[in-house]
gemmi code that builds the backbone of each chain (N, CA, C; Angstrom):
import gemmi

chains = {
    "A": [
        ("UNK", (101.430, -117.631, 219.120), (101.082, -118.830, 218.367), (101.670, -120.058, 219.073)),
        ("UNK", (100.818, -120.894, 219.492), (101.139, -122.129, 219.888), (101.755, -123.085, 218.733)),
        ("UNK", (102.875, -123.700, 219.258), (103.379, -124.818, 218.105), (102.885, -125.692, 218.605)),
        ("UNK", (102.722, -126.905, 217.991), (102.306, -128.329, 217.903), (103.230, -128.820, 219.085)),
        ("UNK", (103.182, -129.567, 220.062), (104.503, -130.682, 220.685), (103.830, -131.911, 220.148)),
        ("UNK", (103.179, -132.204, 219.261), (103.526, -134.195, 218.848), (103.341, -134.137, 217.864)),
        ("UNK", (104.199, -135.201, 217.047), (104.498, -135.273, 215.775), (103.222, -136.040, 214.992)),
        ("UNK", (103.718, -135.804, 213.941), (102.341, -136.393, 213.118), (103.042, -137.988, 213.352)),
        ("UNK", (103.635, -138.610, 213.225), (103.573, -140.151, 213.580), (102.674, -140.329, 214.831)),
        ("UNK", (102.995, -139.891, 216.364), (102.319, -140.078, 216.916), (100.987, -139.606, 217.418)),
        ("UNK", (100.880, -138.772, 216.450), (99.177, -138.195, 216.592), (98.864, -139.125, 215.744)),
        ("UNK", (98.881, -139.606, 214.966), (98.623, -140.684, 214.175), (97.713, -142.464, 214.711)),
        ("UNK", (98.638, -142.410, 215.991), (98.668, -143.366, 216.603), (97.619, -143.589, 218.183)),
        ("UNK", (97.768, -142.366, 218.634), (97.195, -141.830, 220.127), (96.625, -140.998, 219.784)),
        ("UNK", (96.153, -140.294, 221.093), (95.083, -139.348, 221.545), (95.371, -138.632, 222.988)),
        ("UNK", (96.555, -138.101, 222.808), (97.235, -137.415, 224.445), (95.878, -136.767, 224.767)),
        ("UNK", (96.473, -136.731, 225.799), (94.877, -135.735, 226.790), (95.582, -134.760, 227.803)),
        ("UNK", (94.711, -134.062, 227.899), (95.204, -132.775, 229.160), (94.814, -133.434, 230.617)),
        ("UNK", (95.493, -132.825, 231.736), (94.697, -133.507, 232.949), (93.722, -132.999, 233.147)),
        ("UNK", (93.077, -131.888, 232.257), (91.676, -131.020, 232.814), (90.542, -132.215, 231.922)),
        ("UNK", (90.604, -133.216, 231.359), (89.672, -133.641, 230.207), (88.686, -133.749, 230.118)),
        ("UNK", (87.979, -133.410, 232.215), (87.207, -133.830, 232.798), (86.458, -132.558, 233.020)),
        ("UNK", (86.506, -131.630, 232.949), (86.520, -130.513, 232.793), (86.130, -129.460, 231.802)),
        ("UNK", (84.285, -129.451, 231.990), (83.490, -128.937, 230.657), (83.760, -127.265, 230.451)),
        ("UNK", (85.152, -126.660, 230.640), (84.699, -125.687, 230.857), (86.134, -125.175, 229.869)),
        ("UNK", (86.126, -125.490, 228.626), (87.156, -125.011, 227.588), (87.212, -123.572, 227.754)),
        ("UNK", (88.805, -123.315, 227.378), (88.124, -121.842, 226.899), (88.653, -121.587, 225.771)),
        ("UNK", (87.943, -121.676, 224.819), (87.871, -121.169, 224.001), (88.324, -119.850, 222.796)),
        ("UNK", (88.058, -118.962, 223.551), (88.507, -117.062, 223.352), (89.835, -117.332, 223.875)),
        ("UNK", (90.453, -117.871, 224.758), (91.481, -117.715, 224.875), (92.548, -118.034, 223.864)),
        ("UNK", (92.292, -119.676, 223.414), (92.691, -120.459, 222.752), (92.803, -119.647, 221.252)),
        ("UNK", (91.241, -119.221, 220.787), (91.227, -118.160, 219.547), (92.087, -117.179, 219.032)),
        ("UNK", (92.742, -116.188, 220.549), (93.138, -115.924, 220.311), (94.721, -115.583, 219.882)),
        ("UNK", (95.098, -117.515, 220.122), (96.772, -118.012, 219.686), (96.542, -117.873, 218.281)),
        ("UNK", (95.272, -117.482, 217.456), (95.333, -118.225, 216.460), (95.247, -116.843, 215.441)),
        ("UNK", (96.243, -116.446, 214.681), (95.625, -115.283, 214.164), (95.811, -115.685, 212.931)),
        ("UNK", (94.391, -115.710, 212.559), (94.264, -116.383, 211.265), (94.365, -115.478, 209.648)),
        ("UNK", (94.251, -114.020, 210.256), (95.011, -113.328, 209.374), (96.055, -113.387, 208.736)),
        ("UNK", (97.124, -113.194, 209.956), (98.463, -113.020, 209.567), (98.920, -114.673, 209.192)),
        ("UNK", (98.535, -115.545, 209.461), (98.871, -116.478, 209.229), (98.887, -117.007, 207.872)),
        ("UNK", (96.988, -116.726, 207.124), (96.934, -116.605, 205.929), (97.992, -115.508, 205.162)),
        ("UNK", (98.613, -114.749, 205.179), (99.135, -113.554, 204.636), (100.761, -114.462, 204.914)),
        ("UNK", (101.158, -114.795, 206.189), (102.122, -115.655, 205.242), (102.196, -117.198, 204.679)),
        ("UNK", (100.994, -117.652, 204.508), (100.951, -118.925, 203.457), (100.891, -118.159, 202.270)),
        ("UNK", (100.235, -117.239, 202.062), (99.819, -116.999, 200.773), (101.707, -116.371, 200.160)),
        ("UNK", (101.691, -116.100, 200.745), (103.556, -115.204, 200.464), (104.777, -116.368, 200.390)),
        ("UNK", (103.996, -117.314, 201.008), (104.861, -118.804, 200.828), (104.587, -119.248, 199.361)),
        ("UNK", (103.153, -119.189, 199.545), (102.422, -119.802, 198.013), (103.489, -119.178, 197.019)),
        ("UNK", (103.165, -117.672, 196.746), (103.729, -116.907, 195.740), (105.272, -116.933, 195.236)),
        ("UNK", (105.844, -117.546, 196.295), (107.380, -117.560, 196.192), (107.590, -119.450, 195.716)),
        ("UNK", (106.252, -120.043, 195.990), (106.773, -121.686, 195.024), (106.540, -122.305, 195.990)),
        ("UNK", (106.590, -122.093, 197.159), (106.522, -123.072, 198.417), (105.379, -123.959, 198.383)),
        ("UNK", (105.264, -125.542, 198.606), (103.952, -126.099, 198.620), (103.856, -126.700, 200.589)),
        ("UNK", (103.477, -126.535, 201.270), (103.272, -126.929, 202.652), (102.400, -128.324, 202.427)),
        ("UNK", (101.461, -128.735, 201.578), (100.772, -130.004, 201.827), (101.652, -130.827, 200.790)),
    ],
    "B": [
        ("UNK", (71.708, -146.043, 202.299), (72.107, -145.622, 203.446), (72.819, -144.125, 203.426)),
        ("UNK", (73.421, -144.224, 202.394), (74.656, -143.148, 202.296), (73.941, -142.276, 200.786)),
        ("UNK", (73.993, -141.057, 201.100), (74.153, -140.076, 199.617), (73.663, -140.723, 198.354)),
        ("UNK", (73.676, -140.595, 197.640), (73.779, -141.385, 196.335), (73.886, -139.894, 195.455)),
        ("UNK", (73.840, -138.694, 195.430), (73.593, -137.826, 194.696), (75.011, -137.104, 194.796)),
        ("UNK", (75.497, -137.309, 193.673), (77.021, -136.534, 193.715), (77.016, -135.197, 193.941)),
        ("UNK", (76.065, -134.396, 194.143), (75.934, -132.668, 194.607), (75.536, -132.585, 196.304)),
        ("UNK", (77.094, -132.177, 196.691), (77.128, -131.872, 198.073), (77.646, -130.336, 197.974)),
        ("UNK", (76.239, -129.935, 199.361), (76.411, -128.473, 199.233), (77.276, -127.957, 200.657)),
        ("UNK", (77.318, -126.961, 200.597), (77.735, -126.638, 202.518), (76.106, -125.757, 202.755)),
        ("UNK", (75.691, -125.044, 202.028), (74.652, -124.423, 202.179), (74.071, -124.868, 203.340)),
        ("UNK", (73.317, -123.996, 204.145), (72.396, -124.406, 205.301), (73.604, -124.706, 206.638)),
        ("UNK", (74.789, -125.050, 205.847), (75.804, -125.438, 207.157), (76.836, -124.149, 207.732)),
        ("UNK", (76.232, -124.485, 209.036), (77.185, -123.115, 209.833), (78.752, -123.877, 210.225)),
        ("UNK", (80.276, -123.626, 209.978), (81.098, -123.796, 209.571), (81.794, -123.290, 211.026)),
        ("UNK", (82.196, -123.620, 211.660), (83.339, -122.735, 212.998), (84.491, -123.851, 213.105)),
        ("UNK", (85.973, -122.839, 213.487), (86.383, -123.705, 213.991), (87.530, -123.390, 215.874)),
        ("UNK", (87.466, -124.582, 216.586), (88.511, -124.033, 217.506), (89.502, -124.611, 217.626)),
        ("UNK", (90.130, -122.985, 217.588), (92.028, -123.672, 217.991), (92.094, -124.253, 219.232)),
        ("UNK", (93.064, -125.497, 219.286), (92.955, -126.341, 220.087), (94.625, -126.950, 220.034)),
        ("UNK", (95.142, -127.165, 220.664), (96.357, -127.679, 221.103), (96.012, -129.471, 220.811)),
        ("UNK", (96.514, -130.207, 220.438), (96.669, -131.762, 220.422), (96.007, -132.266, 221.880)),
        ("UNK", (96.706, -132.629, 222.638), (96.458, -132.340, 223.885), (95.328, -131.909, 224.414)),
        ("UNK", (94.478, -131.011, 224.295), (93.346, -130.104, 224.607), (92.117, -130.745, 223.967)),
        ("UNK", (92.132, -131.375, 222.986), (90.905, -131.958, 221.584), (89.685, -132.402, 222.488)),
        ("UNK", (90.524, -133.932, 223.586), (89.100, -134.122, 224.410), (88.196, -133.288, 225.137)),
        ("UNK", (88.645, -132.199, 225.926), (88.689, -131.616, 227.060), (87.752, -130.650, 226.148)),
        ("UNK", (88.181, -130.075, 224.883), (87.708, -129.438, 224.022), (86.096, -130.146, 223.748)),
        ("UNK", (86.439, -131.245, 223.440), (85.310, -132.117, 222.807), (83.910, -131.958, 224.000)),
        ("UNK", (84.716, -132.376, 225.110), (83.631, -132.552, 226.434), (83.012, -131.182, 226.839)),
        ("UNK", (83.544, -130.292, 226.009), (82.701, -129.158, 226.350), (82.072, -128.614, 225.276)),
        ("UNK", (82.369, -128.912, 224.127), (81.147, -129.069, 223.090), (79.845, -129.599, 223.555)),
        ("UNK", (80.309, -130.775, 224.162), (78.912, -132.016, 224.203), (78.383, -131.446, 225.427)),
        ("UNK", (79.076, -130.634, 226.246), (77.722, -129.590, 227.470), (77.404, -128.596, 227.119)),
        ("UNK", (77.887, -127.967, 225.496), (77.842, -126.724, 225.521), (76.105, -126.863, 223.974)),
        ("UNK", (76.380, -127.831, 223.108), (75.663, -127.882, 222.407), (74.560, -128.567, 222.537)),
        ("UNK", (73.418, -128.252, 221.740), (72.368, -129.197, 221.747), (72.402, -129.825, 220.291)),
        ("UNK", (72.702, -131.308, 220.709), (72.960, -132.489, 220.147), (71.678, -133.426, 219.989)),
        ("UNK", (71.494, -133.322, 218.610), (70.073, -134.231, 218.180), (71.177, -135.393, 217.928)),
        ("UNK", (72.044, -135.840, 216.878), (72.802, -136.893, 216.826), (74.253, -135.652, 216.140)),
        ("UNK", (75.174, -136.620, 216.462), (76.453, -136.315, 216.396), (77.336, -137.185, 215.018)),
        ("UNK", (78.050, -136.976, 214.422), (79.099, -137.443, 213.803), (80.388, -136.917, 213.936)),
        ("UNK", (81.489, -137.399, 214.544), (83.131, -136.921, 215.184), (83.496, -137.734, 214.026)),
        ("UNK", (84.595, -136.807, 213.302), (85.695, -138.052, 212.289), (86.921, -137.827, 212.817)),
        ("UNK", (87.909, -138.659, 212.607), (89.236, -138.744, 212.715), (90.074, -139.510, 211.585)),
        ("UNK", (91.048, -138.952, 211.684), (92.042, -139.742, 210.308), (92.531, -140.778, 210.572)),
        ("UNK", (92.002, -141.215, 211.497), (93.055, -142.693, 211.445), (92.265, -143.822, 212.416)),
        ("UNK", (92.040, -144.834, 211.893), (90.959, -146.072, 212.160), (91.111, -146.005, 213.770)),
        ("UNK", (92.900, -146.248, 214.056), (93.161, -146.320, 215.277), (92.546, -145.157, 216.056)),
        ("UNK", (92.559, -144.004, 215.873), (92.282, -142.801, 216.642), (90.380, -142.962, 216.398)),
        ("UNK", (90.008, -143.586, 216.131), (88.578, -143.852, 216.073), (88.332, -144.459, 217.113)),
        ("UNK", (89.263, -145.746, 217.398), (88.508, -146.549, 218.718), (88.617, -145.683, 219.955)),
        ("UNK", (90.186, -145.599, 219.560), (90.711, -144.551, 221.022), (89.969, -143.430, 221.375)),
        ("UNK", (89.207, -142.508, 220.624), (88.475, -141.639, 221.004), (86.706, -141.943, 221.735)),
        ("UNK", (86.907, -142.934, 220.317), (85.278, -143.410, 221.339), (85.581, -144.010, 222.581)),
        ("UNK", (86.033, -144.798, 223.179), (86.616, -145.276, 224.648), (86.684, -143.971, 225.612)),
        ("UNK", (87.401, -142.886, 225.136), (87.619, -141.625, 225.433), (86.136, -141.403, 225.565)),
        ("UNK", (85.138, -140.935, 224.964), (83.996, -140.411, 225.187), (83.255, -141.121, 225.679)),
        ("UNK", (83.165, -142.706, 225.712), (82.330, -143.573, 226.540), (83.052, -143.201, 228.123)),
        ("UNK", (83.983, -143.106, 228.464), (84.653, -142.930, 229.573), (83.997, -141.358, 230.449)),
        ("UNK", (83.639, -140.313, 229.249), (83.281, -138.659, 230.327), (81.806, -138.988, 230.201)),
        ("UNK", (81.545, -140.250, 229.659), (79.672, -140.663, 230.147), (78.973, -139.992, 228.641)),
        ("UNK", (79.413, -140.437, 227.409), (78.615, -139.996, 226.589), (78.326, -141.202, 226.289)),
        ("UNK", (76.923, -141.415, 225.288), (76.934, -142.936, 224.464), (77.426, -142.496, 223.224)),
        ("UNK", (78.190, -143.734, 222.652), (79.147, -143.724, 221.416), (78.926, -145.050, 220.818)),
        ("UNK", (79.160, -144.711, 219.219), (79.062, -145.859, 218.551), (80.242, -146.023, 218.231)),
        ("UNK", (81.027, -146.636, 216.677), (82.457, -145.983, 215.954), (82.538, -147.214, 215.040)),
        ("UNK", (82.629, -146.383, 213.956), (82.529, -147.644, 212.962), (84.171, -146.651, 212.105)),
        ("UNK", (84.836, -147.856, 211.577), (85.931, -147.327, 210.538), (85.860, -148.619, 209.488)),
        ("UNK", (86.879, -148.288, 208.513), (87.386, -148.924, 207.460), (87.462, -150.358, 207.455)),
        ("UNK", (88.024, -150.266, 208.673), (89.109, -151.736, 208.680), (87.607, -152.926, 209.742)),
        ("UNK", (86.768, -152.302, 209.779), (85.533, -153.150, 210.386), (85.044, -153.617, 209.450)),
        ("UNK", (84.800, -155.272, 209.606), (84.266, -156.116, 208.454), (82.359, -155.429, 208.289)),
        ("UNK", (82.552, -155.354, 207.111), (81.369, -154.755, 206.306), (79.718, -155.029, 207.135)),
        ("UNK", (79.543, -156.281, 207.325), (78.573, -156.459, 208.159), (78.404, -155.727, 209.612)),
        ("UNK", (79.359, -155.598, 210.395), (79.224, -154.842, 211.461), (79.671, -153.748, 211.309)),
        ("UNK", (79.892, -152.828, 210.208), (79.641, -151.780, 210.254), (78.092, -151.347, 209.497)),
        ("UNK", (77.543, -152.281, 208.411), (76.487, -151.543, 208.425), (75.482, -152.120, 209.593)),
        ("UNK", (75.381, -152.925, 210.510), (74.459, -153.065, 212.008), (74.885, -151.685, 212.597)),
        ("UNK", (76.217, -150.975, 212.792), (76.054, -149.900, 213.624), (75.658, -148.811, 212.947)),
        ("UNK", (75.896, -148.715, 211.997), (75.533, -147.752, 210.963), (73.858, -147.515, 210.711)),
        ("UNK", (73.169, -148.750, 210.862), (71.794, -149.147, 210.943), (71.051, -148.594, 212.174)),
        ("UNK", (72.250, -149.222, 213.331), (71.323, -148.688, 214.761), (71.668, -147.613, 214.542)),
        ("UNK", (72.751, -146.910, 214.497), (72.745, -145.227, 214.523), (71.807, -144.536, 213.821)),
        ("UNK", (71.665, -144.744, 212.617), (70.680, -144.018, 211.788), (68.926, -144.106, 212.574)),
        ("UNK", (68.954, -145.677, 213.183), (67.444, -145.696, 213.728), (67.693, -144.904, 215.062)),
        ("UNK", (68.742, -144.394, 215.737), (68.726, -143.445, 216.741), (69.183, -144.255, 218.554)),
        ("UNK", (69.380, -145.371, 217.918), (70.241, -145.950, 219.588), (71.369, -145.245, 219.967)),
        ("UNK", (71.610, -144.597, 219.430), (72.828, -144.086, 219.831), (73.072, -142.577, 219.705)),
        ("UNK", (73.818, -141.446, 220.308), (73.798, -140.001, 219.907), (74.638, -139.901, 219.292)),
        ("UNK", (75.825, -140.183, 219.343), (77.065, -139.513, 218.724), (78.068, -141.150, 217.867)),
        ("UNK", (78.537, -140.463, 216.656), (78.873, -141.801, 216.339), (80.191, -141.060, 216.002)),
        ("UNK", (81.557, -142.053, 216.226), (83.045, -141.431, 215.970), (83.211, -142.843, 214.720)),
        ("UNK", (83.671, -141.880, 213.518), (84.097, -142.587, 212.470), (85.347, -142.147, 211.604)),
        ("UNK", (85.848, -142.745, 210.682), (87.025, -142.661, 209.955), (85.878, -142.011, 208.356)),
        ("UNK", (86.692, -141.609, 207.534), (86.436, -141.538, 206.046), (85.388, -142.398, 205.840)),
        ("UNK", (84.604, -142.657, 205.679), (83.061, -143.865, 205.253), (82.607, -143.259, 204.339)),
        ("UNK", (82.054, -141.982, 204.740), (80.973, -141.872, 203.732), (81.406, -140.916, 203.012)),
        ("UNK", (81.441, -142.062, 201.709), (82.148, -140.890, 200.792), (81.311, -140.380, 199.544)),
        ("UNK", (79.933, -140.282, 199.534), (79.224, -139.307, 198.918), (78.450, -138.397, 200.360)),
        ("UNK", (79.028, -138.424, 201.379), (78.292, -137.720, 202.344), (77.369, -138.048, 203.473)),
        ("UNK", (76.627, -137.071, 204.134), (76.149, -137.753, 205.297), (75.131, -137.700, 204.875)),
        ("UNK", (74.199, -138.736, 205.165), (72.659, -138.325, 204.424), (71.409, -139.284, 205.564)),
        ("UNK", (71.726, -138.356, 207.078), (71.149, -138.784, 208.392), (70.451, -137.289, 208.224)),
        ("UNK", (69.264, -137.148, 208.470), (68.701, -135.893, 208.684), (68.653, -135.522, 210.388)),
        ("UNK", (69.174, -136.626, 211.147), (69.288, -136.419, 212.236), (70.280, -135.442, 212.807)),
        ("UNK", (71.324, -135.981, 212.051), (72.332, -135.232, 212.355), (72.542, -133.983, 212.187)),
        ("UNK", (72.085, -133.373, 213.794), (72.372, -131.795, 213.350), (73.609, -131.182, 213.712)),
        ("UNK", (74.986, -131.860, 214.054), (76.625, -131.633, 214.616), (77.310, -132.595, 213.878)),
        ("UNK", (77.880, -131.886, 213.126), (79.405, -132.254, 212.890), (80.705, -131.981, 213.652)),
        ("UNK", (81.802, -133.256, 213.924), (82.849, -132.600, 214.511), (83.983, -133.117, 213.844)),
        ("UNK", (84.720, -132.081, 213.589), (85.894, -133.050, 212.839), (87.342, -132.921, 213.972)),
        ("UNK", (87.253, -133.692, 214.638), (88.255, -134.359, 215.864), (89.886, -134.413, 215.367)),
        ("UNK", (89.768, -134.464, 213.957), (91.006, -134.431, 213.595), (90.592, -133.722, 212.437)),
        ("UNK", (91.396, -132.801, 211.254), (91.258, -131.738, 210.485), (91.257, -132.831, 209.011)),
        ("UNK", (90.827, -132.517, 207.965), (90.887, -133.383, 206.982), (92.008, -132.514, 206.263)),
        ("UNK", (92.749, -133.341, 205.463), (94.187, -132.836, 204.385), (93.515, -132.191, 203.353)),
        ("UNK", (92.669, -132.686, 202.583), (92.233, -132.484, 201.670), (90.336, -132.009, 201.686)),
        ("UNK", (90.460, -130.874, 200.464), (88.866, -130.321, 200.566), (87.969, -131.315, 200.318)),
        ("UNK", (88.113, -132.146, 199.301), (87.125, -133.087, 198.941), (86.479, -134.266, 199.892)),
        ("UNK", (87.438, -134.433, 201.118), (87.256, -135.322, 202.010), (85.947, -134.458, 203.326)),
        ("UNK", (86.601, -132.834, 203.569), (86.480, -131.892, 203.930), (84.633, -132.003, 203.598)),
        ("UNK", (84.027, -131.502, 202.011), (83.270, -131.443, 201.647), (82.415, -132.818, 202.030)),
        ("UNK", (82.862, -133.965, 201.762), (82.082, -135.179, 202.279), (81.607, -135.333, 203.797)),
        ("UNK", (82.266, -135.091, 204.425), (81.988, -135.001, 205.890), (80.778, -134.129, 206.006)),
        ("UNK", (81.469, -132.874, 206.087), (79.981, -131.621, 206.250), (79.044, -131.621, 205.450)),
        ("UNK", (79.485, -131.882, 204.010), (77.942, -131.216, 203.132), (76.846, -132.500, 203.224)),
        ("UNK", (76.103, -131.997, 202.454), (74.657, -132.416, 202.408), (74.019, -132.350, 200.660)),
        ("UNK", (73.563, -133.139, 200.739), (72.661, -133.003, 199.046), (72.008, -131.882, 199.903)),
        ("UNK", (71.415, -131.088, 198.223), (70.522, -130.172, 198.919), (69.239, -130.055, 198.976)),
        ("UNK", (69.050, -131.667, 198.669), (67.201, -131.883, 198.718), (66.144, -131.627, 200.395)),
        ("UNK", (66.918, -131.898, 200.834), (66.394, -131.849, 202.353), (66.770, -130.446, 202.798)),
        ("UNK", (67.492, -129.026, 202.229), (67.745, -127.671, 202.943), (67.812, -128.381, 204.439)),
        ("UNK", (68.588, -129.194, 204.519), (69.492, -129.603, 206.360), (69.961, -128.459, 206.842)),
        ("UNK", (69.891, -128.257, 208.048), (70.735, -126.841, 208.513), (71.588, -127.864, 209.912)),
        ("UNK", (72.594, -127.300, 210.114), (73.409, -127.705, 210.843), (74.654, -126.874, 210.984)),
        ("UNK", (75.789, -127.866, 212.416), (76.801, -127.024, 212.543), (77.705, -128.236, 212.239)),
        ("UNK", (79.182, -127.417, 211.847), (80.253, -127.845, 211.500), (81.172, -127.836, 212.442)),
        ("UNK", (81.697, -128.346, 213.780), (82.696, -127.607, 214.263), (84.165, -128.802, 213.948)),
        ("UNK", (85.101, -127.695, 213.743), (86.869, -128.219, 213.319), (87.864, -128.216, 214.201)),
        ("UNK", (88.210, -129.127, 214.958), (89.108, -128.887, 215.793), (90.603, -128.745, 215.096)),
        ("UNK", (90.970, -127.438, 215.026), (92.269, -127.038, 214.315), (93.441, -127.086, 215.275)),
        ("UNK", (94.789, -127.481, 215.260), (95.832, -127.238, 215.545), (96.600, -126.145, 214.433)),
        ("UNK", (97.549, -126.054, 214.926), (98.572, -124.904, 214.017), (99.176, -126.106, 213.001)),
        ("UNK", (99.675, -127.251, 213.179), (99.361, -128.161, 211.817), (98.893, -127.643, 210.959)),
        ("UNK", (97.121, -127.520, 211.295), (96.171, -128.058, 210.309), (96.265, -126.544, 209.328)),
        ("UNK", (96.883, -125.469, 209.661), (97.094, -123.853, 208.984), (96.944, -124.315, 207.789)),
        ("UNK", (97.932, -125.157, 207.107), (97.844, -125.161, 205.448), (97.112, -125.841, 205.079)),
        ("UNK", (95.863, -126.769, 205.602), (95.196, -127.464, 204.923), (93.747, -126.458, 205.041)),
        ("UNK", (93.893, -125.646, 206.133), (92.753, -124.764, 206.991), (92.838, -123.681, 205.858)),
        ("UNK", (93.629, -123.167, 205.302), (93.931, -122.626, 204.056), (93.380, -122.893, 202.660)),
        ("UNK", (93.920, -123.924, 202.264), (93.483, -124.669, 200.861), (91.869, -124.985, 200.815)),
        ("UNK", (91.557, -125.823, 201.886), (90.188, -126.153, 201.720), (89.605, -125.269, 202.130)),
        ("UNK", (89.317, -123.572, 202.350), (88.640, -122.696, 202.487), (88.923, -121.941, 200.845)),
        ("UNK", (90.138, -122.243, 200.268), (90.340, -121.674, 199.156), (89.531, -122.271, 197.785)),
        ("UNK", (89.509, -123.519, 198.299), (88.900, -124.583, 197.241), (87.600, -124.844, 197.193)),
        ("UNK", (87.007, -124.580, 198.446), (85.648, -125.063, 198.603), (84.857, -123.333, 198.336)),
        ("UNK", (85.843, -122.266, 198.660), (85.338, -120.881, 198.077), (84.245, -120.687, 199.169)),
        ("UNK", (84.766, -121.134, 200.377), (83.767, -121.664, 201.855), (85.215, -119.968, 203.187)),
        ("UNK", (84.315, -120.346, 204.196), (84.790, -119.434, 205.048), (84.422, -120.477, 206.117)),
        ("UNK", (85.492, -120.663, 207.441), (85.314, -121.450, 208.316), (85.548, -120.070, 209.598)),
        ("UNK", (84.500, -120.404, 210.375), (84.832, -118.730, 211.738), (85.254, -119.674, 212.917)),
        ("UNK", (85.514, -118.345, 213.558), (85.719, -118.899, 214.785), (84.964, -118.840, 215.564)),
        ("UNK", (84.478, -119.953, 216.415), (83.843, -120.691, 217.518), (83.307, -118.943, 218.029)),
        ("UNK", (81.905, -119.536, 217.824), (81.695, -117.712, 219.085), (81.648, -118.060, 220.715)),
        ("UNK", (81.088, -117.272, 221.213), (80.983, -117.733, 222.638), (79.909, -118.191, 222.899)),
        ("UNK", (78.686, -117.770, 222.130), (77.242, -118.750, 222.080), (77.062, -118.986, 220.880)),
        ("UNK", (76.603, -120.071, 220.793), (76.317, -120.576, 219.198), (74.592, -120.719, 219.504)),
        ("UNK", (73.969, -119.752, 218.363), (72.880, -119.326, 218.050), (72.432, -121.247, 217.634)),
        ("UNK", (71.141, -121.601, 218.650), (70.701, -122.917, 218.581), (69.342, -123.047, 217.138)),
        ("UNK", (69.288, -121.645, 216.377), (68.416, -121.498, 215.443), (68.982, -122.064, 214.372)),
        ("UNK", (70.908, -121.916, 214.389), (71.374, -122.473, 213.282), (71.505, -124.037, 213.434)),
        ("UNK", (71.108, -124.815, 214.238), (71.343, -126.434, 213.788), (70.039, -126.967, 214.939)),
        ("UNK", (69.497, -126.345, 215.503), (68.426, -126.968, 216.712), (66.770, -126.873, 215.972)),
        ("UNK", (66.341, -127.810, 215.274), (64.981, -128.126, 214.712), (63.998, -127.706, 215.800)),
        ("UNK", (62.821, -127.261, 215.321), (61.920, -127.209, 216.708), (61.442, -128.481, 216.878)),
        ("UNK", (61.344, -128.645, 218.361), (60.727, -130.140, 218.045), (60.280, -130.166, 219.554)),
        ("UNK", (59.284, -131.552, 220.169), (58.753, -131.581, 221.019), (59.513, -132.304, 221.990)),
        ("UNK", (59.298, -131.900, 223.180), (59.600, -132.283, 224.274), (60.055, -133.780, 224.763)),
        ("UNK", (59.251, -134.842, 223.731), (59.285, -136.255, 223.715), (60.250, -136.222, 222.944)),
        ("UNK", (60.651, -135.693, 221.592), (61.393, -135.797, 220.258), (62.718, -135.760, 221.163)),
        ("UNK", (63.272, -134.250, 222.152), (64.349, -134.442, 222.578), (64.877, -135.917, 223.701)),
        ("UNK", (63.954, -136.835, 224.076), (63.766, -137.746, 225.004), (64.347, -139.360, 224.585)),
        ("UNK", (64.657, -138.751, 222.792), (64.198, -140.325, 222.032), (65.941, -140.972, 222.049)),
        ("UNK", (67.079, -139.931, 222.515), (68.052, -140.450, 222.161), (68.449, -140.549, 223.668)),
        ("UNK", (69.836, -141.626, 223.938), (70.451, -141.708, 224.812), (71.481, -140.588, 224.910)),
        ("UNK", (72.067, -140.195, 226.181), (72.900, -138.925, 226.288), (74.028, -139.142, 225.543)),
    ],
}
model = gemmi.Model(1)
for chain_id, residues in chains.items():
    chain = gemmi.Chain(chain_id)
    for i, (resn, *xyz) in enumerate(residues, 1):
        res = gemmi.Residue()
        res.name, res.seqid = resn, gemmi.SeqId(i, " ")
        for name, pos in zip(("N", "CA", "C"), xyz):
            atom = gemmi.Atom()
            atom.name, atom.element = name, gemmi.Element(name[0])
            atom.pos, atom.b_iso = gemmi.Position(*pos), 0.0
            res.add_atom(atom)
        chain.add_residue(res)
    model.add_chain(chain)
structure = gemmi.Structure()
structure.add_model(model)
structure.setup_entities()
């Protein structure tokens, strides 16, 4: 799982860019698969249940 | 110009989203716009500022861009809002506007450039009255941020958002249309 590096103030503000930006060739599947949206849901929901509010 | 019918559906709308690093969003973006076929476009972002900055950004990898937000005095946003809808333009980057929805039948791409907090904002962007059965795509550019809102508004809207496939089937948002029809917009 990838963490965030910029804070919500300055995402707020800007729009960092990669040096590839130029570069139509995302990938995608790779990226997908930082993201496991399973387990991730399974612990919000276990956050939920214990009182926790994240938004 | 805008909706007038308080029943916005997702129906007809295909929903994906890709994980994307902060950092990555344009690079991400610029390969949407070679990867899809784009009748007209709508990109939102949360913040007026990140509206200009992105369109500059996309006028810069050679797309045409419009960008209308909040803080634009009323008259010149509905002239761009006007030319966009009559089709001068492909892709338009905006803030929160339309807040009974999009109601361009052109528009067969949604992108949400930045993730919305809340479902109801969520629902305005993508859905559609459902007088016109619009078919279209949704795509979400998610960070690991956006997890708990990527959460709630799939919980709330009782909606499922997938992940980005590797081809996106052009039956779900590409109208048939003629050869001249694809000719009428700028890239």
């Amino acid at each position: 799982i990838v963490e965030q590096t910029s804070s919500p103030e300055k995402r707020s503000t800007q729009i960092d860019v990669s040096d590839n930006q130029d570069d139509k060739h995302f990938d995608f599947e790779t990226n997908l698969a930082l993201f496991d949206k399973q387990a991730i849901y399974a612990e919000i929901e276990s956050a939920i249940g214990n009182g926790e509010n994240h938004l | 110009e805008i909706n007038l019918m308080n029943e916005l559906t997702l129906k007809g709308i295909t929903q994906y989203y890709a994980f994307v690093q902060e950092k990555q969003k344009v690079h991400c973006l610029n390969t949407l716009f070679s990867k899809l076929q784009i009748n007209q476009s709508i990109i939102f972002c949360n913040s007026t500022q990140r509206v200009e900055l992105l369109a500059k950004k996309i006028t810069e990898l050679g797309y045409s861009c419009y960008y209308i937000h909040s803080k634009m005095r009323q008259e010149h946003r509905n002239r761009v809002f006007h030319d966009f809808r009559n089709g001068l333009c492909r892709n338009l980057v905006c803030s929160d506007l339309f807040t009974r929805g999009i109601d361009i039948q052109a528009v067969n791409v949604v992108i949400n450039f930045d993730f919305p907090k809340l479902s109801e904002t969520y629902l305005h962007r993508i859905g559609r009255s459902g007088r016109f059965g619009h078919y279209g795509i949704a795509i979400s550019l998610i960070t690991y941020d956006d997890r708990y809102a990527v959460h709630q508004i799939e919980r709330e809207l009782g909606t499922e958002i997938q992940p980005i496939p590797r081809q996106i089937d052009p039956s779900l948002y590409v109208a048939k249309q003629t050869a001249d029809d694809d000719n009428q917009y700028p890239r």
